[in-house]
Structures are given as C-alpha cells and as structure tokens.
Backbone and ligand atoms as CSV (ligand in chain L), in Angstrom:
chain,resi,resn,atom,element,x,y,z
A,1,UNK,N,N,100.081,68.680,81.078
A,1,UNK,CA,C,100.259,69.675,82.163
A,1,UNK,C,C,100.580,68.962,83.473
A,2,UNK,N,N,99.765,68.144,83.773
A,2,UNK,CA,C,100.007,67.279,85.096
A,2,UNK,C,C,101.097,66.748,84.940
A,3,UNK,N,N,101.748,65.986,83.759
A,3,UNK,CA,C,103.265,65.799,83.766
A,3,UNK,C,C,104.228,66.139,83.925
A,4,UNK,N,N,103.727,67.583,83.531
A,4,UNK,CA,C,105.426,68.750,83.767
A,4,UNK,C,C,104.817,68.784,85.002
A,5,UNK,N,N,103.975,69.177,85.466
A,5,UNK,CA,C,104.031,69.900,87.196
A,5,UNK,C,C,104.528,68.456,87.855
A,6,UNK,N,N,104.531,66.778,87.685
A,6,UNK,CA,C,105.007,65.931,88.383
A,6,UNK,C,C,106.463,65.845,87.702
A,7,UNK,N,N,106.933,66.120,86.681
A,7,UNK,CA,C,108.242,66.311,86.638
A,7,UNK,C,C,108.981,67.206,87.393
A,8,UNK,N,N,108.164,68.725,87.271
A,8,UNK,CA,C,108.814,69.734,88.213
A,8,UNK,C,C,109.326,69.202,89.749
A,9,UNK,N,N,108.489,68.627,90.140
A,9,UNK,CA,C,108.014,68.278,91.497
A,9,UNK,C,C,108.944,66.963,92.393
A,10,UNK,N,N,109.237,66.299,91.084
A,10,UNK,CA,C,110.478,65.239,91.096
A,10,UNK,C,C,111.660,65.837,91.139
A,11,UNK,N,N,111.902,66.577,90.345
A,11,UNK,CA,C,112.915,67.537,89.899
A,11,UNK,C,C,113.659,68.130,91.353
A,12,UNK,N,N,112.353,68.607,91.884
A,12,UNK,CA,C,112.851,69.918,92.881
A,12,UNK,C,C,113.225,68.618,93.981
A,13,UNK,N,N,112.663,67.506,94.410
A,13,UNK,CA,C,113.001,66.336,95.604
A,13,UNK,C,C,112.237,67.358,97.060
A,14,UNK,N,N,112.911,67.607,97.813
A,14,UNK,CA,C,112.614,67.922,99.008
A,14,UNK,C,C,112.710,69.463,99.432
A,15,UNK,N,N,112.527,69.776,98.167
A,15,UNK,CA,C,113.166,71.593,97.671
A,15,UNK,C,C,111.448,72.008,97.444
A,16,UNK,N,N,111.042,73.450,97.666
A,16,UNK,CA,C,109.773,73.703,97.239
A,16,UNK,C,C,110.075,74.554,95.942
A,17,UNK,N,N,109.212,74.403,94.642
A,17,UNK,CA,C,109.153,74.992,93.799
A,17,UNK,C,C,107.900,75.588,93.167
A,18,UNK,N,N,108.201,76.288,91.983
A,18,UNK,CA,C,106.631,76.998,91.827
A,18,UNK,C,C,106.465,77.124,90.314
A,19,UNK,N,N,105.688,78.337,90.327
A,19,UNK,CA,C,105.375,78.573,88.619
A,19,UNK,C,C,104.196,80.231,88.542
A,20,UNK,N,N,103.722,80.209,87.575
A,20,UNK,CA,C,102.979,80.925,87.793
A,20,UNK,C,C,101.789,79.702,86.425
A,21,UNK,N,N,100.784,80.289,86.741
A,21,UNK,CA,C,99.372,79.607,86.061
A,21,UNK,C,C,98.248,80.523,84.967
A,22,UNK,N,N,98.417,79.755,83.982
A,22,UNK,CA,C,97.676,80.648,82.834
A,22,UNK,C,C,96.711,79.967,82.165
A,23,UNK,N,N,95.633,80.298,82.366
A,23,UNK,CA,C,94.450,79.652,81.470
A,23,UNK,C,C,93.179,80.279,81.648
A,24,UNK,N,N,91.892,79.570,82.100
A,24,UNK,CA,C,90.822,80.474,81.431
A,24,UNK,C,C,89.839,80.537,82.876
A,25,UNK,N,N,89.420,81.070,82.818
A,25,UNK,CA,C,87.935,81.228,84.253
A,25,UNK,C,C,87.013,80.852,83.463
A,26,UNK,N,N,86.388,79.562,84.205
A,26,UNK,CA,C,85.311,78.960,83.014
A,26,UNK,C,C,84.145,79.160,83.721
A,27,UNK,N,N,84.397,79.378,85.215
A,27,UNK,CA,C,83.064,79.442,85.854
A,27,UNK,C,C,83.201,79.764,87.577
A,28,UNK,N,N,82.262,79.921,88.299
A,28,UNK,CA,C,82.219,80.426,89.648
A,28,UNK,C,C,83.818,79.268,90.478
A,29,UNK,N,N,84.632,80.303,90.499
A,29,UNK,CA,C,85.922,79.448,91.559
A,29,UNK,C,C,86.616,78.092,90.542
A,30,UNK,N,N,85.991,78.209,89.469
A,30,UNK,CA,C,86.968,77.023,88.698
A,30,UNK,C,C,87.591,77.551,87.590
A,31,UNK,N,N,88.514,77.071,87.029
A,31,UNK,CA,C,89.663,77.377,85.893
A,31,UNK,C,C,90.284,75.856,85.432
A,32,UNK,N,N,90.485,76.879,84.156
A,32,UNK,CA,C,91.028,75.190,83.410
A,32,UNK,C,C,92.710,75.963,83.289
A,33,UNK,N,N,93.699,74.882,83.428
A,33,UNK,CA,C,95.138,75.478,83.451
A,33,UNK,C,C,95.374,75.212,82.092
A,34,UNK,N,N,96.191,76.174,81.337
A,34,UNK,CA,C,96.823,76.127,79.846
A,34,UNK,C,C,97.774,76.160,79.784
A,35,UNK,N,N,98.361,76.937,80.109
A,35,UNK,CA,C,99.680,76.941,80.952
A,35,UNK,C,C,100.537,76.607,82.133
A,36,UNK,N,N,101.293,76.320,82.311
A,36,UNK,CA,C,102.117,77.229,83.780
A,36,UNK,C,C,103.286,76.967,83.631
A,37,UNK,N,N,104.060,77.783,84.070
A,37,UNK,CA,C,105.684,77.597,84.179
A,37,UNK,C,C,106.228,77.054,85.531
A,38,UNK,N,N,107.418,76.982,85.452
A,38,UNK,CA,C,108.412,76.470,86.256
A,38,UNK,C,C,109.369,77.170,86.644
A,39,UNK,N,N,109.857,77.411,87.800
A,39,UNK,CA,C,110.427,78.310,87.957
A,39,UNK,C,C,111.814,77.380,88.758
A,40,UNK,N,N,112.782,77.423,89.080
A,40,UNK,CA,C,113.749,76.581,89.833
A,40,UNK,C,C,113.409,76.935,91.501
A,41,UNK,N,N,113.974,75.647,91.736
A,41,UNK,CA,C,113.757,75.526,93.831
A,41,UNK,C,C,114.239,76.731,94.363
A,42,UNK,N,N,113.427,77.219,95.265
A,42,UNK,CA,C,114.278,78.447,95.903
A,42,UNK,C,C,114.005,79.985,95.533
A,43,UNK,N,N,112.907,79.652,94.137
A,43,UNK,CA,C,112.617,81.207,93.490
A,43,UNK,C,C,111.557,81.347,93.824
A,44,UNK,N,N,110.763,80.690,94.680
A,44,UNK,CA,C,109.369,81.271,94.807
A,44,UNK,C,C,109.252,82.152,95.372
A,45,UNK,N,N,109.485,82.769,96.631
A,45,UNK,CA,C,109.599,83.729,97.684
A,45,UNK,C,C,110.452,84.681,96.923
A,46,UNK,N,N,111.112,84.556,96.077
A,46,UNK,CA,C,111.886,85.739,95.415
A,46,UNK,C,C,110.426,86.510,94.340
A,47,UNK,N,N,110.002,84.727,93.324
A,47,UNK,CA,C,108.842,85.047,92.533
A,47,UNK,C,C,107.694,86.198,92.880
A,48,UNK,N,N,107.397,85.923,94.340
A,48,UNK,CA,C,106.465,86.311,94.943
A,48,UNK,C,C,106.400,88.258,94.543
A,49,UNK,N,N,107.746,88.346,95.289
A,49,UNK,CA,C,108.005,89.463,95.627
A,49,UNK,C,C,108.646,90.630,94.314
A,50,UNK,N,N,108.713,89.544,93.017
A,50,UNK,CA,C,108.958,90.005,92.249
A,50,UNK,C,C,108.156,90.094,90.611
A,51,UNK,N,N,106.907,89.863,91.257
A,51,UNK,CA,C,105.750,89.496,89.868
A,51,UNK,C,C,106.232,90.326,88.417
A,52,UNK,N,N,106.245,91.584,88.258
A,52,UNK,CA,C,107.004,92.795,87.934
A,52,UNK,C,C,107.680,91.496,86.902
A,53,UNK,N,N,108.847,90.996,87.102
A,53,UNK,CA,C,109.373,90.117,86.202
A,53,UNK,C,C,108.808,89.112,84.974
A,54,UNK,N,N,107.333,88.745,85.509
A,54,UNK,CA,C,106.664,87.584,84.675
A,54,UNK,C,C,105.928,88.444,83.675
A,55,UNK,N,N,105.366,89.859,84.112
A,55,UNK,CA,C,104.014,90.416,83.160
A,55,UNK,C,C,104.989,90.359,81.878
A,56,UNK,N,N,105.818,90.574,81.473
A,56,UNK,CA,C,106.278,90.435,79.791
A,56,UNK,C,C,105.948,89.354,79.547
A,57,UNK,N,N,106.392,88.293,80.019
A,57,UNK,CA,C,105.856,86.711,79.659
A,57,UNK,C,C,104.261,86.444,79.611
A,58,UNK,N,N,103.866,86.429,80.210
A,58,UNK,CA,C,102.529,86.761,80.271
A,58,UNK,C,C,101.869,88.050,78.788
A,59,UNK,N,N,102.415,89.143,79.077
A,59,UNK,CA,C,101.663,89.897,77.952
A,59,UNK,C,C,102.275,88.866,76.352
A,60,UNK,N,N,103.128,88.482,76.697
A,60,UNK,CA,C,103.556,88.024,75.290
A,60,UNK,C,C,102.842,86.712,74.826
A,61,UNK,N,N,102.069,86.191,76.585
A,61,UNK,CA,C,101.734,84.554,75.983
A,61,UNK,C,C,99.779,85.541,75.640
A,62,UNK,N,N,99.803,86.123,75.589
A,62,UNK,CA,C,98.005,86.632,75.772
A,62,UNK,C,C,98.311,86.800,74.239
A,63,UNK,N,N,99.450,87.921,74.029
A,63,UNK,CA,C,99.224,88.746,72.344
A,63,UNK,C,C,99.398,87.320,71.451
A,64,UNK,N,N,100.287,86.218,71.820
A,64,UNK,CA,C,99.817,84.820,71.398
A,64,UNK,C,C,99.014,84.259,70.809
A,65,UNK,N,N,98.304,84.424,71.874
A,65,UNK,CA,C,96.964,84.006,71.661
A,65,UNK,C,C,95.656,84.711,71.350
A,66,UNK,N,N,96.204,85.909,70.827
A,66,UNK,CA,C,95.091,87.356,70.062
A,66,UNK,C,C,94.417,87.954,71.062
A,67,UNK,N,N,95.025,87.713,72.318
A,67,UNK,CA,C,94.999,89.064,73.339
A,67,UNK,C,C,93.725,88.407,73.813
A,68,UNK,N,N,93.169,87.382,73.591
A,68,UNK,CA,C,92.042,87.119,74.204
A,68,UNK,C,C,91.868,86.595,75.940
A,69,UNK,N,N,92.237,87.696,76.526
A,69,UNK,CA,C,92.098,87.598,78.040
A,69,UNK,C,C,91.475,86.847,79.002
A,70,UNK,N,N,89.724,86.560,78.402
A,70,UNK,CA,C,88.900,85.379,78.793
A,70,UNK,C,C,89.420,84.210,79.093
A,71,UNK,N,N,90.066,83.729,78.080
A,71,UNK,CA,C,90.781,82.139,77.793
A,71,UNK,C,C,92.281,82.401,78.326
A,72,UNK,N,N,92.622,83.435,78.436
A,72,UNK,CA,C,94.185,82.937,78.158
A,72,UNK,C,C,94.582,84.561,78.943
A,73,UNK,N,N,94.640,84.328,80.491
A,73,UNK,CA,C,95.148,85.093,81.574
A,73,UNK,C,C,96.089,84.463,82.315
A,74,UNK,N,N,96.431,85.291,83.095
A,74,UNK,CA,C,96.838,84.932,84.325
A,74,UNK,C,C,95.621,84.833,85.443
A,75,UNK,N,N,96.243,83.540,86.315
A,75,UNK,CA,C,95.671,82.629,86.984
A,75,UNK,C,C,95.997,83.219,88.206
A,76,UNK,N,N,97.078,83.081,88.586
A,76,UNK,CA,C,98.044,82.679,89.131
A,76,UNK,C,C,99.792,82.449,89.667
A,77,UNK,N,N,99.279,81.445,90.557
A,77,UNK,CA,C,100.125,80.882,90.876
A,77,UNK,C,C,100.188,79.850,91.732
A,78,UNK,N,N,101.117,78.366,91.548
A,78,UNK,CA,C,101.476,77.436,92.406
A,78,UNK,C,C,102.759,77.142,93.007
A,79,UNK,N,N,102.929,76.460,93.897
A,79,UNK,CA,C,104.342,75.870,94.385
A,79,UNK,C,C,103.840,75.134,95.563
A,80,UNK,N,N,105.032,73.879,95.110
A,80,UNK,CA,C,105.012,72.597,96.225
A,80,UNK,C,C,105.388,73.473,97.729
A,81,UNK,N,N,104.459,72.414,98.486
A,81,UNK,CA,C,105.084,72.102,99.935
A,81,UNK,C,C,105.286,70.576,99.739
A,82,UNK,N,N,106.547,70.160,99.393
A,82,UNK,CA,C,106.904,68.913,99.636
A,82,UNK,C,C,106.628,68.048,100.711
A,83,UNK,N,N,107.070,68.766,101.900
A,83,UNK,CA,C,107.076,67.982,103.386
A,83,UNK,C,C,106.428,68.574,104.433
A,84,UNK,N,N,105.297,68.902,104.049
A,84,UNK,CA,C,104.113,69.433,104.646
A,84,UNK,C,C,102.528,69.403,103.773
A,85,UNK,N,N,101.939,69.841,104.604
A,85,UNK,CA,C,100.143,69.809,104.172
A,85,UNK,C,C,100.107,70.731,103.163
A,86,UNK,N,N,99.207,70.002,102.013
A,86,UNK,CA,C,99.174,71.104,101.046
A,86,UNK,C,C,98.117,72.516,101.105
A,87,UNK,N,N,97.635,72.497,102.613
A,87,UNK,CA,C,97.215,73.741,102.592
A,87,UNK,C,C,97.706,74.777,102.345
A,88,UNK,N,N,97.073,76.368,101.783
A,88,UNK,CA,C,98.460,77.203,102.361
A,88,UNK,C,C,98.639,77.659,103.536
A,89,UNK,N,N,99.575,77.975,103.590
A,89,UNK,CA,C,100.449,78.687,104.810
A,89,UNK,C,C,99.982,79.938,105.626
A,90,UNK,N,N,100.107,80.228,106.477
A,90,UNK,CA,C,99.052,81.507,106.889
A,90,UNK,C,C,100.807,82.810,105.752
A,91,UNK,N,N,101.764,82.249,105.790
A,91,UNK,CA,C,102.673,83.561,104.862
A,91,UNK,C,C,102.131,83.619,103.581
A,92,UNK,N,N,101.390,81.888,102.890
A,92,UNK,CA,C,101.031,82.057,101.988
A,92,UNK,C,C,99.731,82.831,101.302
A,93,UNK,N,N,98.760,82.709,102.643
A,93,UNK,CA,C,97.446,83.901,102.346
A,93,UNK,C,C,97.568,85.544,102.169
A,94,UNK,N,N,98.806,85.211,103.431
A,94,UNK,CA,C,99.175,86.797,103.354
A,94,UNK,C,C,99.918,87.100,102.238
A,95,UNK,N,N,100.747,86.650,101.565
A,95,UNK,CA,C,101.219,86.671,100.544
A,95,UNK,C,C,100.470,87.339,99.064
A,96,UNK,N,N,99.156,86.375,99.079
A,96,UNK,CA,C,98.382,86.449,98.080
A,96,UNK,C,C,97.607,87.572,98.387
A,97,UNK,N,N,96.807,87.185,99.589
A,97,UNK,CA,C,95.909,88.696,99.636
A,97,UNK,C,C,96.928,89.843,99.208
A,98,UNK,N,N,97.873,90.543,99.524
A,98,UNK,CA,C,98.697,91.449,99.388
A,98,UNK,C,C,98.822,91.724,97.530
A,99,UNK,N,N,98.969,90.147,96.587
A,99,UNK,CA,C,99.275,90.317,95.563
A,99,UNK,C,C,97.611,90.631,94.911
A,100,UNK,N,N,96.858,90.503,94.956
A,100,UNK,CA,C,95.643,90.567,94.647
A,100,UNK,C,C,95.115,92.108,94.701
A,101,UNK,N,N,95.574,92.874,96.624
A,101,UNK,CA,C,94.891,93.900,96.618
A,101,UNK,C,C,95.867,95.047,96.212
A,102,UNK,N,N,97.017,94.820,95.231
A,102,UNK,CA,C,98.053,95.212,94.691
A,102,UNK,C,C,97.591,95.695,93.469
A,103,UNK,N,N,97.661,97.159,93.523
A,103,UNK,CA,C,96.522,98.496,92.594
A,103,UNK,C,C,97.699,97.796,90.793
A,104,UNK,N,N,98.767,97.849,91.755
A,104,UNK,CA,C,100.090,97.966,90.595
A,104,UNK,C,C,100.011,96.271,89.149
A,105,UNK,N,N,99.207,95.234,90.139
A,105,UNK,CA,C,99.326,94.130,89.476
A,105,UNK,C,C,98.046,93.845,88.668
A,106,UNK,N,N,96.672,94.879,89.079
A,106,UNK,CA,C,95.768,95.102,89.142
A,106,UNK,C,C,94.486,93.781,88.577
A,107,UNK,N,N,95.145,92.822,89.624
A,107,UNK,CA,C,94.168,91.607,89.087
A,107,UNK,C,C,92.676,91.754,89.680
A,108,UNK,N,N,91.739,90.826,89.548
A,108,UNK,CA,C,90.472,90.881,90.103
A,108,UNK,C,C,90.003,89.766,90.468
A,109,UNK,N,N,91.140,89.215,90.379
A,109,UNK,CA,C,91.458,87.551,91.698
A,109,UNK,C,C,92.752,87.035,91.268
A,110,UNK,N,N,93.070,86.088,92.114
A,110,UNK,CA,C,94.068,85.356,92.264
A,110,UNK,C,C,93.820,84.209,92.180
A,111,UNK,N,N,94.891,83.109,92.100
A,111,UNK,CA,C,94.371,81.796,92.345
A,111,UNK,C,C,95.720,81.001,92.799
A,112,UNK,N,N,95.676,80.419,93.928
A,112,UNK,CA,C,96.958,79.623,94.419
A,112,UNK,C,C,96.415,78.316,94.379
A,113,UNK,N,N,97.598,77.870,93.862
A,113,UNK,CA,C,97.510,76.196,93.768
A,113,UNK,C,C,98.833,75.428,94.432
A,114,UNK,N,N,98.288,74.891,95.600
A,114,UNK,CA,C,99.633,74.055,96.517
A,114,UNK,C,C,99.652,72.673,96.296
A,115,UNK,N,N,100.684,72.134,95.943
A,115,UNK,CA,C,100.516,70.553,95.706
A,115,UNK,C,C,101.969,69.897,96.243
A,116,UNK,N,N,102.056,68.560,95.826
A,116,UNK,CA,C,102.945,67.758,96.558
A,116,UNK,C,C,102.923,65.988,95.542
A,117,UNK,N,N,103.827,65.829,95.927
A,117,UNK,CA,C,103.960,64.374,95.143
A,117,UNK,C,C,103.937,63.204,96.650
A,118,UNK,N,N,102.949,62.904,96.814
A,118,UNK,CA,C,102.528,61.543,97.875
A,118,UNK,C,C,102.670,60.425,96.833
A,119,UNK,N,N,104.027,59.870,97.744
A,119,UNK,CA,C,104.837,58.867,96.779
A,119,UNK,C,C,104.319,58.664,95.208
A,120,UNK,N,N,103.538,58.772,94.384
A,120,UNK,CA,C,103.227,58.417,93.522
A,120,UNK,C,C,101.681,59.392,92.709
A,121,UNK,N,N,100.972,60.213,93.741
A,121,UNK,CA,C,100.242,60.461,93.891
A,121,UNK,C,C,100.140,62.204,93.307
A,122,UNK,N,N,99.473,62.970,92.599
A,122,UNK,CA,C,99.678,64.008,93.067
A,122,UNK,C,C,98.569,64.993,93.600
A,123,UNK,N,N,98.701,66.058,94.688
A,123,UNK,CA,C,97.471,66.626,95.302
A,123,UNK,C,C,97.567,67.196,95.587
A,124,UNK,N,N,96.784,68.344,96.086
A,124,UNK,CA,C,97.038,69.439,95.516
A,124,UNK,C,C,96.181,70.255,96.253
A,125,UNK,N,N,95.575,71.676,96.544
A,125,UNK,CA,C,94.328,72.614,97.173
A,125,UNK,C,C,94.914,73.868,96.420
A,126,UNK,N,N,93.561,74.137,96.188
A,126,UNK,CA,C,93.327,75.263,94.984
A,126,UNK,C,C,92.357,76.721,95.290
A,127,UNK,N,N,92.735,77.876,95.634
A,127,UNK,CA,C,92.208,78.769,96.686
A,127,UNK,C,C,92.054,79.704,95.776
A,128,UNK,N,N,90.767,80.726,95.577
A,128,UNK,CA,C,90.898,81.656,95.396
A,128,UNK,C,C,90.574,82.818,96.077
A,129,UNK,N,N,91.736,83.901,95.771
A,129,UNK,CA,C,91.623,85.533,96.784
A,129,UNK,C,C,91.096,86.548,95.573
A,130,UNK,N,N,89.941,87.308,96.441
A,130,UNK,CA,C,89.651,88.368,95.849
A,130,UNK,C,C,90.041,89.352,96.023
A,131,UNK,N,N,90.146,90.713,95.746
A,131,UNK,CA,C,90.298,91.705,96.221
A,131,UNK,C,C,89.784,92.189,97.474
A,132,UNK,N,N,88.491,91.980,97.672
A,132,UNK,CA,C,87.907,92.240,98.887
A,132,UNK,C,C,88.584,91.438,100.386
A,133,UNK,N,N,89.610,90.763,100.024
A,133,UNK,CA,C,90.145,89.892,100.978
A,133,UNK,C,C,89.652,88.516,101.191
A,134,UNK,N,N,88.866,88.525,100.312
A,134,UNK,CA,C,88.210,87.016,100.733
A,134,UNK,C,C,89.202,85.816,100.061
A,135,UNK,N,N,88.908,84.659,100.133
A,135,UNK,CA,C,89.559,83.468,100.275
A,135,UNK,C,C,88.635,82.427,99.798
A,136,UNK,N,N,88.710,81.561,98.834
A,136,UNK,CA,C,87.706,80.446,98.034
A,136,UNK,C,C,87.865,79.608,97.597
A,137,UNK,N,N,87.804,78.417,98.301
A,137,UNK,CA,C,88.192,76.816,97.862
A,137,UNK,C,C,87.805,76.800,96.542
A,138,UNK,N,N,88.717,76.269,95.679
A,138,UNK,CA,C,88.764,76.652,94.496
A,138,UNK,C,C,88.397,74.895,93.526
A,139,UNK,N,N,88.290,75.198,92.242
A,139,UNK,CA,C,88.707,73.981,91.478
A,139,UNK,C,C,89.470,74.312,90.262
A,140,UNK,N,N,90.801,73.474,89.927
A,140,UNK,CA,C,91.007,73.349,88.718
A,140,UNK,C,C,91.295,72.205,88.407
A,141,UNK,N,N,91.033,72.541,86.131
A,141,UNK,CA,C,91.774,71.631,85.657
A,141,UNK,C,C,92.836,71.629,85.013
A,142,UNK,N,N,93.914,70.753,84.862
A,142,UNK,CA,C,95.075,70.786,84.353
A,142,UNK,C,C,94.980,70.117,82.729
A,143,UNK,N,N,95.186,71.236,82.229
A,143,UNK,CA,C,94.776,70.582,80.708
A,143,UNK,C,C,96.036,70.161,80.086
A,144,UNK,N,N,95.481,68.782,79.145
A,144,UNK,CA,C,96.508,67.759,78.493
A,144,UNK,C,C,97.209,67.138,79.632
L,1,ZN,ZN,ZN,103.254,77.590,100.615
C-alpha cells in the first residue's frame, strides 16, 4: 500500500493527486487501509464534488468481500499537497465536513489523509470528521 501511494506520488511530481481509502475501523480514530485508489493529477477537486461516481466501486469492492462493512468500508479519502504542509487546508475541512454531513453519502465519519513525498520520505496527517462537525487527529495503517 505504501508503495503504490509513493508511486502515485512520484507519478503525479509537483501535481496534487488523490484516491479514495477502504479498509476497516479497528478502534477509537484509527483504521487500517486495505485499499485505496488512485485517481490522476487534477481529479481531486472534481473527485470531491463528485463522490456519486466511486459508490459502485466501492459497493462492488464490499459485495467482494461478503458485504462485510466492519472490515471493508469506505474510509475515505487522501491526496498529496506536494509543495506545501501536509495539514489540511481550511477548503479541505470544509470540504469534508460538507461530505460527511451529506444525508445523500450518508457516512458516520470521514477520514482524510494528506501526505507528501519529503525527498525520500513519506508523511502524511490523518483527520477524522464526524457528522457533528467535529474534527480528530487521526491514525492509520497502510497495509502490505
Ligand atoms: Zn488539501
């Protein structure tokens, strides 16, 4: 997992890119990643605004895996800030809160993951939004 997201991340150079994130809630603010995709430079802000597109992918990776929702949800979502702090963005909170308190997507959290390739390095901040609006330094792991 950490390989493709540092391939992605090479890939994109000085371009921000994203994905969305699928794996399990193992415990208070942490998740283990099983997934995540890749999406090309330039689609995130489209991604954002267009979630609507991924739930087939998603319902198809759950019935996969015998629909077992616990282990094998949606997370998420990440994308580089290459040439900036991997905090998020105040567009990026607003972003999320919005997708979270979104009746239509009807999650019961979110989870953003911002990272970056420091020359060699990769790092990353991991937030989760609730519905209630709140906001929660998060942990994950990137499995395999
Ligand atoms: Zn951002």
């Amino acid at each position: 997992m950490r390989i493709v997201l540092e391939a992605a991340l090479r890939r994109a150079g000085h371009k921000e890119c994203g994905g969305v994130l699928m794996g399990e809630h193992v415990g208070p603010n942490h998740f283990v990643v099983r997934r995540l995709t890749v999406h090309r430079p330039g689609a995130v802000a489209f991604f954002v605004r267009h979630l609507g597109g991924v739930v087939g992918a998603i319902k198809r990776y759950c019935q996969a895996h015998g629909n077992d929702y616990q282990r094998f949800n949606y997370l998420g979502e990440w994308h580089s800030h290459p040439l900036f702090s991997v905090q998020p963005s105040t567009q990026d909170h607003a972003s999320m809160r919005a997708l979270v308190t979104d009746r239509s997507v009807g999650a019961n959290f979110v989870v953003l993951m911002v990272v970056r390739l420091n020359s060699t390095e990769l790092e990353g901040s991991v937030h989760t939004y609730l519905p209630d609006g709140s906001v929660h330094p998060s942990f994950l792991d990137l499995e395999g």
